[in-house]
N, C-alpha and C positions, 0 to 999 in steps of 0.2 A: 593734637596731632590728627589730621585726616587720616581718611578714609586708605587703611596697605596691603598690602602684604609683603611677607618675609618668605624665601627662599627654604631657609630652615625654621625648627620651632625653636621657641623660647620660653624660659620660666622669667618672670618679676614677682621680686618682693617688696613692698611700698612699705616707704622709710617715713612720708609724711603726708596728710592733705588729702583731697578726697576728689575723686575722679569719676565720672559717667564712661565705663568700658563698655564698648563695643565688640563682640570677638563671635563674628560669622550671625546667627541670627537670633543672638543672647545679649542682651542689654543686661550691666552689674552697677553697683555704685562700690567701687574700692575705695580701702581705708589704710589707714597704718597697719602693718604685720599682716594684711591678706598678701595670698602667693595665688600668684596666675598664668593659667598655660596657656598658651596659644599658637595653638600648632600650625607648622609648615603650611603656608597657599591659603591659608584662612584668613578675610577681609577682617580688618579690626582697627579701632580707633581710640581716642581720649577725649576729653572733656573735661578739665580742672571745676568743680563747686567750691565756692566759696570763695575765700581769701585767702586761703593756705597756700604755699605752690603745691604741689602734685609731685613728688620725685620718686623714683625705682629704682633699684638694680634691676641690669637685664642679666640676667642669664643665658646663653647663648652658646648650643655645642660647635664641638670644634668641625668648621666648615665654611663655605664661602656662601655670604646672605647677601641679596639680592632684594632691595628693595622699592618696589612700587606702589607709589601712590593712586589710589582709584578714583579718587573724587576730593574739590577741595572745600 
């Protein structure tokens, strides 16, 4: 997923796979069962490692999100 942002924040919790996050100007490597915020208007991205796919729950309050992509 490139480079967005979201209108409102969100939690994810990863169900499978491992990912290079992105989230404002903090690089993580997400795994199974981490939970990640990422708050409203904060630039943030994905990157699947490996062979696994990569999948979340998003969690997302109740509101209307709004999203842009900043770079592809």
């Amino acid at each position: 997923m490139p480079l967005h942002t979201n209108t409102v924040e969100h939690e994810q919790y990863v169900l499978s796979g491992r990912a290079r996050v992105v989230i404002g100007d903090k690089t993580i490597e997400a795994g199974e069962g981490d939970v990640l915020l990422i708050p409203a208007g904060v630039p943030h991205s994905y990157e699947t490692l490996g062979d696994d796919t990569y999948s979340f729950l998003c969690l997302v309050p109740k509101g209307t999100d709004i999203i842009e992509v900043l770079a592809c």
